[in-house]
Structure formats: structure tokens, C-alpha cells
N, C-alpha and C positions, 0 to 999 in steps of 0.2 A: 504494500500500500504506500504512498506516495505519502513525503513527511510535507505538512503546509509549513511553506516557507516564509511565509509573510509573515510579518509581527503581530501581537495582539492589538488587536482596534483599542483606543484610546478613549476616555469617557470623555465626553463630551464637557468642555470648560464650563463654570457657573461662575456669574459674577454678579453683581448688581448697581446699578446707577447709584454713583456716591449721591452723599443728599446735598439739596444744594444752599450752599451759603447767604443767606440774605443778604449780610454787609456788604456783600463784593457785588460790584455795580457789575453790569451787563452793559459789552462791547465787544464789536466786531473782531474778526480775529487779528486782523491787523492792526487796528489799534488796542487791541490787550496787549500784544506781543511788544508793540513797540514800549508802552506803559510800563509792562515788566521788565523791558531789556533796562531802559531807564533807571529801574530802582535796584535792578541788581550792579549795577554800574557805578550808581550814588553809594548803594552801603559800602562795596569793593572802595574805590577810592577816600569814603572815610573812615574805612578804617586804614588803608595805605597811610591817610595820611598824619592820623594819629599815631603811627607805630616811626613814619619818617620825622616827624617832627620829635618825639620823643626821645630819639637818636641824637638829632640834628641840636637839641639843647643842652643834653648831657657830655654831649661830645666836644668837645674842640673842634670848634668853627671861625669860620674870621666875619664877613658882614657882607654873607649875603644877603638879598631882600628877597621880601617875601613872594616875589615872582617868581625869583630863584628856586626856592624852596617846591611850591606850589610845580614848575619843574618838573622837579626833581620825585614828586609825590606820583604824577603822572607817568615818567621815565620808569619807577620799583611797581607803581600798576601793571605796566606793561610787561616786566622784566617777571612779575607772577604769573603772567600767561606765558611765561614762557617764551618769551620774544627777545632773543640777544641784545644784549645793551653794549654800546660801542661806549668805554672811557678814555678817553684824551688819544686814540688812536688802536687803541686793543679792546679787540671784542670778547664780551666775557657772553660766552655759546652757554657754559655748565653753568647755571643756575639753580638755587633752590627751590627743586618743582615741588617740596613737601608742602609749602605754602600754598598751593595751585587746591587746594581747601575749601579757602575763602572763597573764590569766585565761584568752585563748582557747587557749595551751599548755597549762594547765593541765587546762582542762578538755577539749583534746583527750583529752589523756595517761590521762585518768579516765574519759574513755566508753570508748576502746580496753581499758581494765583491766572495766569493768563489761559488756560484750559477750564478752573472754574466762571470766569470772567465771560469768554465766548461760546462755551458750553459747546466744543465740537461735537458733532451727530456723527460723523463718517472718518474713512481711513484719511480720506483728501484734508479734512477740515485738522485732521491730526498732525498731518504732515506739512501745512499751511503753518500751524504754531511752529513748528522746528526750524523751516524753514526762514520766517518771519525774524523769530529770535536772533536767530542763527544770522541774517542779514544784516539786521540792525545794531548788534554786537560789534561785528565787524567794521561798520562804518563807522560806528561811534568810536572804536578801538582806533583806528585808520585817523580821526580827528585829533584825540587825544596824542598822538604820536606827532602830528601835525604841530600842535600846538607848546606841545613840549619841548620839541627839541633844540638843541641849541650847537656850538659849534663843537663842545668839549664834551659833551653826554647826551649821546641820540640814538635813535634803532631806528633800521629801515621800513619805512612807512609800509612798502608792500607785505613784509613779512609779519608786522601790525593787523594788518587785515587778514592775512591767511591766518596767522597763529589767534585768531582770537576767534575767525569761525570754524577752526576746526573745534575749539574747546568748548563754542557755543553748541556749534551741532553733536558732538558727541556728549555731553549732558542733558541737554532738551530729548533727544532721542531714547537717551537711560530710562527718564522722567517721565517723559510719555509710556512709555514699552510696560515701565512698574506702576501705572494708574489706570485702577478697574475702571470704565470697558476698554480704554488703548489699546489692553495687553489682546483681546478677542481681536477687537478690528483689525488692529494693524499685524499680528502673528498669525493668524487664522488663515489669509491667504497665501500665506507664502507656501511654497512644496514643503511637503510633510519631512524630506528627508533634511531639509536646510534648518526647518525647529527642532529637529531630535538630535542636530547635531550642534548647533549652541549653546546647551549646558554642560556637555561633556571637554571640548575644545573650552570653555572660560575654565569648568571644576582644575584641569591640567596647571593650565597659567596659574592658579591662586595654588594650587600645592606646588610648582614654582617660585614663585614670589616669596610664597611660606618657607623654605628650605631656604631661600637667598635670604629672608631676614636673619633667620635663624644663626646664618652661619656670621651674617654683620655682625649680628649681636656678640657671638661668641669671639671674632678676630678683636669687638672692642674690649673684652675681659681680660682677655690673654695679653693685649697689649696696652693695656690701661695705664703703665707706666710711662711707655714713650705717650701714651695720649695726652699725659697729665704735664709730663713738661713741656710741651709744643702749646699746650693752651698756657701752661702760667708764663712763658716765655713773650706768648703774645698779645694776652693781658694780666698785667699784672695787678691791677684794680678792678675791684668789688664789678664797679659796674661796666669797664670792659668784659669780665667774662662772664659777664651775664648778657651783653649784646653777644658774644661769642660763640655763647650756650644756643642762644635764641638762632643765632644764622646755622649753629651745627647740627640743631632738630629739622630744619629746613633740608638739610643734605642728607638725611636718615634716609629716606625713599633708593635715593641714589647708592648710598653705600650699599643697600640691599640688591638692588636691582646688579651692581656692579656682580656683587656676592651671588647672585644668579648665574651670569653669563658666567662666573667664573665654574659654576657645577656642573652648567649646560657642555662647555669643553673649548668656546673659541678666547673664553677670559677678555681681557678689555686691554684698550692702548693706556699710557700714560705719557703721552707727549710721541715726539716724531722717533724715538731710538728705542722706547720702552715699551715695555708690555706685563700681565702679568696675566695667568692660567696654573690649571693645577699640575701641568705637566713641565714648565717652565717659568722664571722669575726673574727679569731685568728691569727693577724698577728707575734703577737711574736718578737722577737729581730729582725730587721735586721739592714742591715750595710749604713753606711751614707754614702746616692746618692741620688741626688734631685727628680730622678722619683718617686722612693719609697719610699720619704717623699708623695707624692699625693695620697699614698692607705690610703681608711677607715677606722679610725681605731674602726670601727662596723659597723653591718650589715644595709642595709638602711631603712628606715620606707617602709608597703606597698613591700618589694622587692620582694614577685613572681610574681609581675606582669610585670618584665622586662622580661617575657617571649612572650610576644606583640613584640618584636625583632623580635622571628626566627618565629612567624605566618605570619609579614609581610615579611620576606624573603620569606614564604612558598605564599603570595599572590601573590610578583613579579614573582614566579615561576609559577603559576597558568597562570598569565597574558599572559609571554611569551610560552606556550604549546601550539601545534599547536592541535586544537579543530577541531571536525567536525563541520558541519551544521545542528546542531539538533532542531526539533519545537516536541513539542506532538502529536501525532496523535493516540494512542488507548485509547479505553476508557475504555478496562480493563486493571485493575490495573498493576497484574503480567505480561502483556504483555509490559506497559509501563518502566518497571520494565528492563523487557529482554533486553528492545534497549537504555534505558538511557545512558549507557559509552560504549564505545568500545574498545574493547583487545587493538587497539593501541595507547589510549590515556592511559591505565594504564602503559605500558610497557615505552611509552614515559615519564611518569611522573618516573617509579623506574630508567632509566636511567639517568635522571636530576638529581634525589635524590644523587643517587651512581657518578656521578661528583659533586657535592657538599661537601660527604662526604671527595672522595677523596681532594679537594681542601683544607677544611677545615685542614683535617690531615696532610697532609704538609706544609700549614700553623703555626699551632701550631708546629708540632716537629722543624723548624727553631725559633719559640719564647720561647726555653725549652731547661733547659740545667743545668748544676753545678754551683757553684760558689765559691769551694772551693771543701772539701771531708768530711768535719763533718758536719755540722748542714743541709747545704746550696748546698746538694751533688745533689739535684733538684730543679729547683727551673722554674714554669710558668703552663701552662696548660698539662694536659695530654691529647695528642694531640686525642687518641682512644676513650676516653669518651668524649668528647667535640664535634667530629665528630658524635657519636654513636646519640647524641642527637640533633645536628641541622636535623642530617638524618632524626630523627623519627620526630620531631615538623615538620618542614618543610615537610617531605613528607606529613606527615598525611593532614595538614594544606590544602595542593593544590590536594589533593584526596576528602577532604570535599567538597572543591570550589567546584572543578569536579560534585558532585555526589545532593549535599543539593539545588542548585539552580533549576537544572533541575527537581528533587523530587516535592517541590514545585510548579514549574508549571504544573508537571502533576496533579500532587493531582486539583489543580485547574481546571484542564483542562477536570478532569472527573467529577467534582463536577458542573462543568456546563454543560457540554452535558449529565449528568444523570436526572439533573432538565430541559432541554427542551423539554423532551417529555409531562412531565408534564403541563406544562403551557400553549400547544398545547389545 
């Protein structure tokens, strides 16, 4: 009898029309959108610029005014989204994207007010807000850049605009995707085999991420000593290294993600001569900062076997794929052979893979960046090699699961019904 290949049908999603908020006025999608990009913009900049001026008091300054300043508030807005900041001729790419927080609360909080606001009915009216936000962000971003910059601290206006709708669109879209009915409308259409393969391809990346913290964590314990003199060397006062603290939680992301790529096997550059992986360690000069006091400075005993990382990524991926209901039933070989996986569980698994990838690579490209323009003109993972390889460990990894268990119990399963005729 012929084994059904196809997966179990899926219950049918329930959700219900959230209820609707009185206070929040009612308007068109366009104008909610613009409304909310607005207020997520205003909170982002005041708090930039309470945290720049805070700095800017305590610190050793000479007299600048307060246009200056005001600047300069807009410049570290922009330098949150991620958008390289050019200082007096050296672009600083590596930024603290830990901070990149603020904006994606904010502008959570303001698509959820711009959806209650214009009350989309349909997939289009959903896509209309993201869209919307996603524009107006960018322009607004594109102005403030405009307006900012100056001869000695500026970023380029185009990458203003791009870097600020990418952030805008890929939070509006989160936002949307996780608010009941969004999640029906906008996932319901798409092919079944592209939703069954987004929560196993993200689960991969977060036990990724998870093992990259982990191991930050543990390079800052072991080397807490060098950490500690690189920061009292660089602030010796109370409230120096508490602005020091504040910019080194900002680079926590980054250490992690670094401590990734270094599990995943391609490890990260440190400038144009350096590099560091678990298989090799040249780290070479760099500049005094207490996270990169934590790097190796040599390759670890035993290190390819932290490639046990992206296998058990590639297991939680396994885990979560939705499988058929398969038992053995022939007892020739090549025919058990024919029905062991089926077309949609491989398609299911290269979709997982290809969100992973993609996750992976925009991960790294926000932890990779300059740090001047000679030595240190890159300096983190390269984001294409680093994805290129959790892809492959990881796919391959949750294609073995797939294929080695089921193998096995055939091989078994004819190895006994060949011998009980015999024993008849």
C-alpha cells in the first residue's frame, strides 16, 4: 500500500478583530502612517538628544552652540540607524547597533497606533501601512541628514535614506505579520511550503545568535583582566567609565554576532592584515577598547570542533520541519528508497535554509563596518561567507536528520521480514 506523502493538513488559524480603541482618532492610511512615522521620529530624537547632550555637559567641551549641538543630536540619530558617520575624514562603518532599540520600539509602538488608527480590512491596506511608514521614514531620515550635516561630521544622504527604510520596513512588517488578523491576511496567501519554512530557518539563526552570545559572554570572563585595564586606562573617572560602560552595552550585539561567525567557521577580519577564527588567530594591532581586549590572542586548542554550533542549529531546524507520517512498509530496498522523503519536506527544509541565510547576512552586514580608512577600513564578519556556510552546515545537517534515521529503519525493517520467511 502506498505510504501518503503529504503532511498533515493544518487546523485552520483562529483569531479575532482586536477591539477597537476609542481615543485613537480615525484616518486614512496615509495619513496615520505619516502621523506615526512622525512620533516615532520625535520620541527617537528626544531621546538622542537627551542622552547627546548629557555627554556633551559632562564632558569636556569648548563652545559650541547650540546649533552645533542640535547637529550633532541628529548626526548619533542617524549613526542609530545604522548609517556610517564620517568624522573629520574617517568613517566610523562599526557602530553600536545595540542601541538600534530605540527606534525599532518606537517605531513598533507607531505602526501598532497607525493600523489601529486606519483600521486596514485587507492584505493591500496592510501593506499600504508598511509601505507608507517605510517611505516617510526614509524621507524624513534623508532630511534630517540634510540638515545636519556639516563639513567635519556628516553621512551620506543616500545611505540616510536607504538605511533608515530598510529599518523602517523590516519593523513595520514584524509589526504587522504579529497583529491578529495581519498574521491571517497577509501569511494565508502565500505557498504553504514558504510559511512552514519561516519558523524553522528564524528557530536556526536564534540558536545561532544564542551560542554567539554565549560564547561573548564567556571570552569577556576569561579575559576580564585585560578588559579591566583597557577600560580604567581609558577612563579613569567615575563618569568617563560610565559613558564607556554605556557605549560598550551598545557593542554587546556585535561582540556576539562576531562570537557567531567565529562558531559558524569563516570568523571575522580585524582590519586589512588581521583576522581571527577558530582554526587560526592574527589579530595584529588594534586600538584600545575593552571588547577587543576579550579577542584570542591565538587560535583555541581542539577549534574545529566548534562547528557542533551550526549542526545543532541545523538539528533545531530539523526539529521544527513539519515531517510527514512515515513507518516502512517495503521490503524492497529501492522501493523503500523511492518513498523515504518527500518533494515537500526537501523544499520545506531549502526554504528554512534560504531564511536562515538570509537572517544570518543581515545580521552580520549591521556587525561590519570601518573604523577609520587605513588599517581598520573593515573590520567584523563578512556577512556572504559567514551566511554561505551556516547555509550549507545547517542545511546539510537537517537533510541528514531527514534522510539517515528513516535509512536505518528500513535497512532494518527488510532485514527482518527477509529473515521470517526463513524461520517459518
Amino acid at each position: 500500500m502506498p505510504i501518503d506523502s503529504r503532511p498533515p493538513a493544518r487546523p485552520s488559524r483562529q483569531w479575532r478583530q482586536p477591539v477597537r480603541e476609542e481615543h485613537i482618532a480615525e484616518h486614512s492610511v496615509p495619513v496615520a502612517s505619516v502621523l506615526a512615522t512622525l512620533g516615532a521620529i520625535t520620541l527617537g530624537f528626544v531621546t538622542t538628544f537627551a542622552v547627546v547632550m548629557t555627554v556633551w555637559l559632562f564632558a569636556a567641551h569648548g563652545n559650541e552652540s547650540t546649533t552645533q549641538v542640535l547637529r550633532a543630536c541628529g548626526i548619533s540619530w542617524l549613526g542609530v540607524q545604522l548609517v556610517p558617520v564620517v568624522i573629520g575624514g574617517n568613517v566610523l562603518g562599526l557602530l553600536p547597533w545595540g542601541f538600534i532599540f530605540l527606534p525599532v520600539v518606537f517605531l513598533w509602538k507607531s505602526t501598532h497606533w497607525a493600523i489601529k488608527s486606519s483600521e486596514p480590512k485587507s492584505a493591500r491596506d496592510f501593506w499600504m501601512v508598511a509601505i507608507c511608514v517605510s517611505t516617510a521614514y526614509s524621507l524624513l531620515g534623508g532630511l534630517i541628514a540634510l540638515i545636519s550635516n556639516t563639513n567635519d561630521l556628516y553621512v551620506f544622504v543616500w545611505r540616510a535614506f536607504v538605511h533608515c527604510a530598510i529599518v523602517a520596513l523590516c519593523v513595520t512588517v514584524a509589526c504587522i505579520v504579529t497583529y491578529a488578523p495581519s498574521r491571517s491576511i497577509l501569511l494565508e496567501p502565500l505557498p504553504r511550503v514558504i510559511v512552514d519554512g519561516l519558523r524553522p530557518g528564524a528557530l536556526a539563526a536564534l540558536v545561532l545568535v544564542f551560542f554567539g552570545a554565549l560564547g561573548s559572554v564567556v571570552a569577556l570572563v576569561v579575559h576580564f583582566g585585560e578588559v579591566r585595564s583597557v577600560a580604567t586606562l581609558m577612563a579613569p573617572s567615575f563618569l568617563d567609565g560610565l559613558f564607556l560602560a554605556f557605549l560598550g552595552i551598545g557593542y554587546l550585539p556585535t561582540a556576539a554576532l562576531w562570537s557567531m561567525s567565529y562558531f559558524v567557521g569563516p570568523g571575522f577580519a580585524l582590519g586589512t592584515h588581521a583576522a581571527m577564527s577558530a582554526t587560526s588567530a592574527t589579530p595584529g594591532r588594534l586600538p584600545a577598547f575593552p571588547i577587543l581586549a576579550s579577542l584570542p590572542s591565538e587560535a583555541i586548542p581542539y577549534g574545529s570542533f566548534v562547528v557542533i554550533v551550526p549542526v545543532l542549529a541545523g538539528l533545531a531546524m530539523y526539529l521544527s520541519l513539519p515531517r510527514m507520517h512515515w513507518k516502512p512498509q517495503e521490503v524492497s530496498f529501492v522501493s523503500s528508497l523511492r518513498h523515504m522523503i518527500s518533494g515537500y519536506e526537501v523544499l520545506v527544509t531549502v526554504v528554512a535554509d534560504l531564511v536562515l541565510g538570509v537572517i544570518i547576512f543581515l545580521l552580520c552586514v549591521a556587525s561590519s563596518g570601518s573604523l577609520g580608512s587605513s588599517q581598520l577600513e573593515f573590520v567584523g564578519p563578512h556577512a556572504m561567507e559567514v551566511a554561505i556556510a551556516a547555509f550549507t552546515v545547517c542545511g546539510f545537517t537537517a537533510l541528514v536528520l531527514l534522510v539517515i534515521p528513516r535509512f536505518l529503519i528500513s535497512v532494518l525493517f527488510i532485514l527482518r521480514h527477509r529473515n521470517a520467511p526463513e524461520e517459518q
